[in-house]
C-alpha positions as CSV (number, residue, x, y, z in Angstrom):
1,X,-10.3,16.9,-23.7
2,X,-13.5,14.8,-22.5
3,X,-13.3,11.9,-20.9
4,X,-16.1,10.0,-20.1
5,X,-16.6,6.5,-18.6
6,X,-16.8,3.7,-20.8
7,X,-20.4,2.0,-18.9
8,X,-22.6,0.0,-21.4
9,X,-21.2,-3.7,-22.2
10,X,-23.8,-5.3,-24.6
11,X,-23.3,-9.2,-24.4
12,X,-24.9,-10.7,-27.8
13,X,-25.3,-15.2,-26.7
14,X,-25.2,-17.6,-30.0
15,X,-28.0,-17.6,-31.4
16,X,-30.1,-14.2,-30.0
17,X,-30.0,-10.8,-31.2
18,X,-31.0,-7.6,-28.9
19,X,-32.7,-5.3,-31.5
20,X,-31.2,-2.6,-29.8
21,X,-32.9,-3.0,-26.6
22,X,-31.1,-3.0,-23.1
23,X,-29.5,-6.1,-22.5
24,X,-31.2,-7.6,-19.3
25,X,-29.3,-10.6,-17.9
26,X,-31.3,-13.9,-17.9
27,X,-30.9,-16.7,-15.1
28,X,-28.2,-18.5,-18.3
29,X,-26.7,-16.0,-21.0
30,X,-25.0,-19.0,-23.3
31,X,-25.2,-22.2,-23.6
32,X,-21.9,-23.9,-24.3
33,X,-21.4,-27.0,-26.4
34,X,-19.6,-29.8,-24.6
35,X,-16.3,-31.6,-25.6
36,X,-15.7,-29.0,-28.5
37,X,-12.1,-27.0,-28.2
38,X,-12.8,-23.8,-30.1
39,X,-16.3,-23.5,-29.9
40,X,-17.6,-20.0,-30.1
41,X,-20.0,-19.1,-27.1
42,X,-20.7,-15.3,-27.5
43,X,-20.2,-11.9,-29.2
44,X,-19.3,-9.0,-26.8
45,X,-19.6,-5.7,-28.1
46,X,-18.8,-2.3,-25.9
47,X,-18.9,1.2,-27.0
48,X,-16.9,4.0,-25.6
49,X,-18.0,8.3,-26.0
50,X,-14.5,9.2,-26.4
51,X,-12.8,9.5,-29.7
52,X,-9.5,8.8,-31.4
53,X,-7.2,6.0,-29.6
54,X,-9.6,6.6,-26.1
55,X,-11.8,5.2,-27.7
56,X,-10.4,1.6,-28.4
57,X,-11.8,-1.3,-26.8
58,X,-9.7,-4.2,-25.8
59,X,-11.8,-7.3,-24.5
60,X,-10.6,-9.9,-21.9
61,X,-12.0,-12.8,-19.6
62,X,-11.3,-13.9,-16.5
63,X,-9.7,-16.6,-15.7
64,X,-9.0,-17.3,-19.0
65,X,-7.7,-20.9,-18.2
66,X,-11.3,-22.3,-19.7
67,X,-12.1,-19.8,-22.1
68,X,-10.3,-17.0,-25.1
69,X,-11.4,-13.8,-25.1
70,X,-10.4,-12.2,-29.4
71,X,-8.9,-8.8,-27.7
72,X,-10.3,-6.9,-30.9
73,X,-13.2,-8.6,-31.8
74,X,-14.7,-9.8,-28.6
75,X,-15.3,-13.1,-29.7
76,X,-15.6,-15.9,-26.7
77,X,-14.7,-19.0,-27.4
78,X,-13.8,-22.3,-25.4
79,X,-10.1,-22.6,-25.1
80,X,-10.2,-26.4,-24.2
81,X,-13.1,-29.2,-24.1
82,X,-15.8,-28.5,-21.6
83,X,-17.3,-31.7,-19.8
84,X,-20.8,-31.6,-18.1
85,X,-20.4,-34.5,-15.7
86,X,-16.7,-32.3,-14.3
87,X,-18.9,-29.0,-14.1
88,X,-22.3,-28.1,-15.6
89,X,-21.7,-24.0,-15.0
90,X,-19.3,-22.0,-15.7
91,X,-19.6,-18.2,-14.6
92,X,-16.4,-16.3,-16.4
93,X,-15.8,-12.3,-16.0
94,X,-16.1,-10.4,-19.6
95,X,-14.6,-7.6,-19.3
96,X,-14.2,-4.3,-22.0
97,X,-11.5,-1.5,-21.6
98,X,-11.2,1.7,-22.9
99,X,-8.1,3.1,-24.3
100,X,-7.9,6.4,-22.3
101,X,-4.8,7.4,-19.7
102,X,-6.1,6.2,-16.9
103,X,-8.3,3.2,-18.4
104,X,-11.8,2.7,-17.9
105,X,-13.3,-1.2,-17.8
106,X,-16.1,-2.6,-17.1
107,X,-16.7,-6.2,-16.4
108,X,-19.5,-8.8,-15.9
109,X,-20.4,-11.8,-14.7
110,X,-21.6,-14.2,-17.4
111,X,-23.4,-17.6,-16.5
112,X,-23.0,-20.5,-19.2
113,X,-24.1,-24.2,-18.9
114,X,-23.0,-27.0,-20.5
């Protein structure tokens, strides 16, 4: 059985696509829209070399208490309304994990302004 390291987590902001080129972290990935519960901020997409159930990526953010991280889809969204006068940057953990026995994750820090 192979098992490999799950190490590439591709972080797609609103509004920019990648055209299959490394991702390279800018000063701001996202900007976030203010006073809006829901609002979507970002796609996150991770792949994985394993196959079969290994190979199943489950998303997550930390803390969470700001933002909701879609397990499956890795959709980021705000989970309550952001205000820029309270905090003008917000710099969450996105983090992908693989479905092998002992799990692989990798996680980054994402900077977003308001």
């Amino acid at each position: 059985m192979s098992h490999q390291a799950l190490s590439e987590l591709h972080v797609i902001p609103q509004g920019q696509t990648i055209n299959g080129e490394y991702y390279h972290r800018p000063p701001v990935d996202s900007i976030v829209d203010e006073e809006i519960v829901d609002a979507f901020i970002m796609l996150v997409s991770a792949t994985d070399l394993d196959s079969g159930l290994n190979a199943m990526i489950t998303y997550s953010v930390i803390p969470d208490t700001q933002f909701a991280m879609d397990a499956t889809t890795g959709i980021l969204t705000t989970k309550m309304a952001l205000d820029r006068e309270v905090l003008s940057s917000y710099s969450p953990r996105i983090c992908a994990t693989d479905g092998g026995s002992p799990s692989n994750q990798v996680c980054q820090l994402k900077t977003m302004e308001c």
